[in-house]
N, C-alpha and C positions, 0 to 999 in steps of 0.2 A: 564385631560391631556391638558396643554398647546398647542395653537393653532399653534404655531412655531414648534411643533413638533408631525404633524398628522403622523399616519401610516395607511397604507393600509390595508387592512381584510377583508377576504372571505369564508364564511362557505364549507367544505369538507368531507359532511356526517354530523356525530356529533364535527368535529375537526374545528378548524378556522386557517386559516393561515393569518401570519402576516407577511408585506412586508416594504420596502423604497421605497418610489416615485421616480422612475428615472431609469433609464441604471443598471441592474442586472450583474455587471460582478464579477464573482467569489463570488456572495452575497450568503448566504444562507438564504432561507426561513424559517421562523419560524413555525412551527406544533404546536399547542395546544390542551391537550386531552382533553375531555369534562370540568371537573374541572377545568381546568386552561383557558382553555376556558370562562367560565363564572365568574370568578374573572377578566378578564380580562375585559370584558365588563362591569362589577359592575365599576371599576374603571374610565372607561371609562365616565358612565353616571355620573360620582361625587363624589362616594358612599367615604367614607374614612374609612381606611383601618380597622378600629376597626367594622366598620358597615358591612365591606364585612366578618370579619371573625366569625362575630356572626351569619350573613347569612349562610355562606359557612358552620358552623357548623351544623344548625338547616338542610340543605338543604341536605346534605351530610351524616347526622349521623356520624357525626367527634364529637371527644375531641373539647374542644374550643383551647387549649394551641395549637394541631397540624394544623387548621386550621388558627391559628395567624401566625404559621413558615410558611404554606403553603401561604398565602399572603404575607408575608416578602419576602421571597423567588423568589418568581414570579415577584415579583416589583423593587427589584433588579435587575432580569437581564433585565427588561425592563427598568432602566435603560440605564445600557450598552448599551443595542439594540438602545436608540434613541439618544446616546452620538451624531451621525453624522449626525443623520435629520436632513432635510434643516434648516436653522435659519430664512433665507429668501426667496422668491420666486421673481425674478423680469422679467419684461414682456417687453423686448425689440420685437422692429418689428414684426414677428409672431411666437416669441420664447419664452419660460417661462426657467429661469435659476435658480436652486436651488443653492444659496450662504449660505455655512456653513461657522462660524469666531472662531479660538478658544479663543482668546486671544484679551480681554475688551480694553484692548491698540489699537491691530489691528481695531476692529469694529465698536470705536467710529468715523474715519471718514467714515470709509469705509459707515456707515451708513447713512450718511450725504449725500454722495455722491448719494447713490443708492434710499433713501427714497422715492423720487416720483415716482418710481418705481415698490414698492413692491406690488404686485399682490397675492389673494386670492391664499392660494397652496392643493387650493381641488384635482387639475389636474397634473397628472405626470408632470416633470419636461422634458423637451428634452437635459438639458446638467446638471450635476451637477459638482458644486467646492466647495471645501472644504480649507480653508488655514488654516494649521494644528500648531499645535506647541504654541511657543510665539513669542511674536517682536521681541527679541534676537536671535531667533534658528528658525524659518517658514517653513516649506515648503505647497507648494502649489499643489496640486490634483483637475486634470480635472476628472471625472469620472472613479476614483481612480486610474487614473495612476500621479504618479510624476514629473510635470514639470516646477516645477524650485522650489529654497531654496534656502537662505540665512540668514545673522542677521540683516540688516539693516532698519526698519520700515517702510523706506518709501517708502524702493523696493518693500516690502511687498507690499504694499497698490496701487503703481503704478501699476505692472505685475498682480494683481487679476484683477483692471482695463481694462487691455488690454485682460485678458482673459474674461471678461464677453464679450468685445468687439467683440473678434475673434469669441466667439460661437454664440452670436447673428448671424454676420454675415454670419455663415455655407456659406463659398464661396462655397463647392462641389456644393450645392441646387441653387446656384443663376446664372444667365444670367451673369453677372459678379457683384462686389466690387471696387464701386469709391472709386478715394481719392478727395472726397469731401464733402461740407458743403449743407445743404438741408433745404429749408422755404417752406412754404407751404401757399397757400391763396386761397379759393373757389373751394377747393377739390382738386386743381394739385399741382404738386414739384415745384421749381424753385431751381435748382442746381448750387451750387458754386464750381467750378471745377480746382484745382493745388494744385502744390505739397506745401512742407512746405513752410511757410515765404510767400506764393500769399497772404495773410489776407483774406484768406474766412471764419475761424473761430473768429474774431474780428466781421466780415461782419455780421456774421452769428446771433452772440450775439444782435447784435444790430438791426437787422432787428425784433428775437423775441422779445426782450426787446419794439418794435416798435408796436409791437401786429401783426406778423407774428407767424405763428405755425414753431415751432422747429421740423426736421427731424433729423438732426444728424450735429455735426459741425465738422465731419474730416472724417466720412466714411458711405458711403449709398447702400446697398445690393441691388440688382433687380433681379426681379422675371425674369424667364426664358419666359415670357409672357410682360416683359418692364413694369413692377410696380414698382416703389420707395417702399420699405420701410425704416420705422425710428428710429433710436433707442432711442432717446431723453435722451441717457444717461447726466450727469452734461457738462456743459462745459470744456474743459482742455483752460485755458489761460495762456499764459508766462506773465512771467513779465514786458515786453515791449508793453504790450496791456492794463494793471491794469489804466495806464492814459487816452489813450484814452477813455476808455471805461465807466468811472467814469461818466458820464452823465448817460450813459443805464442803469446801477449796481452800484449803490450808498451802494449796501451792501457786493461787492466783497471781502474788507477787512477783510471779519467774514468768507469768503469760508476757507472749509481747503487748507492748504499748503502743498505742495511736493515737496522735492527736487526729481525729474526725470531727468534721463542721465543727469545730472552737470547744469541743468537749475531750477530755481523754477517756478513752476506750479499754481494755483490754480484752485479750481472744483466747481464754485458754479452752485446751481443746475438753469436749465434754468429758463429764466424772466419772460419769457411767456405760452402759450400754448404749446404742443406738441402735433404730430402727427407720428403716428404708420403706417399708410398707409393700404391696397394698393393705391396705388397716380399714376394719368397720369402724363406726365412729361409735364411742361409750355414752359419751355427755360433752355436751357443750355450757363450759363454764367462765363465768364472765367476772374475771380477780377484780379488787379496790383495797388497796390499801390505806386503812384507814388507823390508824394509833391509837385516838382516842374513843374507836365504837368497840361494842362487845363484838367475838366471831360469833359468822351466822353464814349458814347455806340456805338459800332460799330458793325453792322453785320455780321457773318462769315458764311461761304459754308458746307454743312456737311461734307466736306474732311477737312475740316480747325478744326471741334469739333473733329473728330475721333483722328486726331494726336494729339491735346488737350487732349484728355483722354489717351492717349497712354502718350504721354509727363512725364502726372502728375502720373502714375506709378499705376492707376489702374489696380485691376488684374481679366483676365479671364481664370477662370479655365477649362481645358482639349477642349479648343476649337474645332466644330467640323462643316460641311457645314451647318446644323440649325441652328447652336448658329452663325453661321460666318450672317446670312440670318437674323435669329433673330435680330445680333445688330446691324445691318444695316439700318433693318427698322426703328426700333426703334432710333436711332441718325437722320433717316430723320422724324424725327414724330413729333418734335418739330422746331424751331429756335435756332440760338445761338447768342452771344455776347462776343466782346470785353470789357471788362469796364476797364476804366481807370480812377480811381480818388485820387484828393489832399487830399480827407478829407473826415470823415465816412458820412458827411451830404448829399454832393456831390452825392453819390453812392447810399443814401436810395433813393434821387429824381430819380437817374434816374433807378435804378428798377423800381420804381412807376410806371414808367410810361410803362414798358413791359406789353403787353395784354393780360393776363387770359381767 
């Protein structure tokens, strides 16, 4: 059996039950009686199916003809059964996502996308997705509920995007969900913090391209304890960043393309290292790109980062006096910065020079 598509199995007396890795809602378990039981396992170690039915006959005192149908049979509907096994396992932040693709149109970038990624899927999954269907006709299931469908391919490909996104994330579990860009150097974060169009995902590229470790270049989860984590999924760059950027990623051209909400995208996957975390946080710094100002880093008060964070549209869920205590501390746990620069070079100097 293909390793893309392990099942779960647990002896029950003499019966084995067989399971999917993941979130059981409305699943039914599988019961196998002895015999089928042990075709199963035959199959398992290699055996191919004319070797299991010549077993199964000798072992069974079966007809050979009824022991052929009875392996026929059985492997059929295990089939069916692993039509939905994960395809993929991948390992954002402290989450493993099982990603199922049905449709070789769909998967070829989505693959691309997610490859550095894919994580051993020995270990239950904490969120599973499934995008069902074809390119033409899709729909998409977070652990089999339905949440969104369409025919257009690259909707397809964009919104599974955002939903690996959102579950890595599990804002219910975190302290709060930046909207920002996240490097890492000598075990701590250094957070790029504003809304669209601040260029902290250009910043972001180029700093790992720089031989920074990549955290995430648009959204960074934190632990209820003030830990970064990262999800290192591919880059998302518009096409107004493709030039810039041409020094850092000389191979941006070959990323896949997506048209997303009426803009083209590309995803190639980070330059550099990444880092999954948990990460202390260095500095919290707040990019503008500006052409016509000098560079400057400037200092800010942590009443000055909290509106900062508040601004760029980060979100904290179900707020409450610990979490309020919580991010309190933690915004005064570090420094923050202004940055203001003409040009991507400008900006790497003067990060550099913030102390780790």
């Amino acid at each position: 059996m293909s390793e893309s598509f392990r099942i779960l199995s647990a002896p029950l007396g003499d019966y084995l039950v067989l399971a999917r890795p993941g979130p059981q809602r409305s699943q039914a378990l599988r019961v196998l009686n002895p015999m089928a039981a042990w075709i199963w396992q035959s199959h398992c170690a290699g055996l191919r199916s004319e070797e299991i039915a010549e077993l199964l006959a000798a072992r069974f005192q079966l007809p050979l003809e009824q022991a052929h149908a009875d392996v026929a049979r059985l492997l059929a509907s295990e089939d069916d059964a692993t039509a939905a096994v994960p395809l993929w396992t991948l390992h954002l932040a402290d989450r493993r996502i099982a990603l199922t693709v049905d449709d070789p149109v769909l998967a070829a970038p989505l693959e691309r996308i997610t490859r550095h990624l894919w994580a051993e899927n020995s270990l239950p999954p904490d969120t599973c997705l499934h995008l069902a269907g074809t390119a033409a006709a899709w729909r998409l299931k977070v652990d089999d509920v339905t949440v969104a469908a369409g025919a257009a391919p690259d909707d397809a490909v964009a919104r599974t995007v955002a939903e690996v996104v959102e579950s890595a994330c599990a804002t219910d579990q975190r302290l709060l969900v930046l909207h920002a860009a996240g490097v890492s150097r000598a075990g701590r974060g250094l957070l790029l913090i504003g809304s669209g169009g601040a260029g902290k995902t250009t910043l972001a590229a180029a700093l790992n391209a720089s031989g920074w470790e990549l955290l995430s270049d648009d959204v960074i989860p934190v632990t209820p304890e003030g830990y970064l984590l990262g999800l290192g999924l591919s880059l998302c760059l518009k096409a107004g960043s493709w030039p810039v950027l041409a020094p850092w990623l000389p191979d941006l051209d070959r990323a896949p393309l997506v048209e997303r909400a009426g803009q083209s995208v590309r995803f190639p996957p980070p330059p550099g290292p990444i880092n999954r975390g948990p990460l202390l946080t260095a500095a919290f710094v707040f990019p503008r790109y500006c052409p016509d100002r000098q560079p400057a880093l400037e200092p800010l008060d942590p009443v000055q980062v909290l509106r900062g964070l508040i601004e760029a549209e980060s979100v904290i869920p179900d707020l409450t006096q610990d979490k309020l205590l919580a991010l309190t501390r933690w915004i005064a746990s570090a420094p923050g910065f202004a940055l203001t620069y003409p040009a991507l070079d400008h900006a790497l100097d003067l990060i550099a020079e913030i102390q780790f």
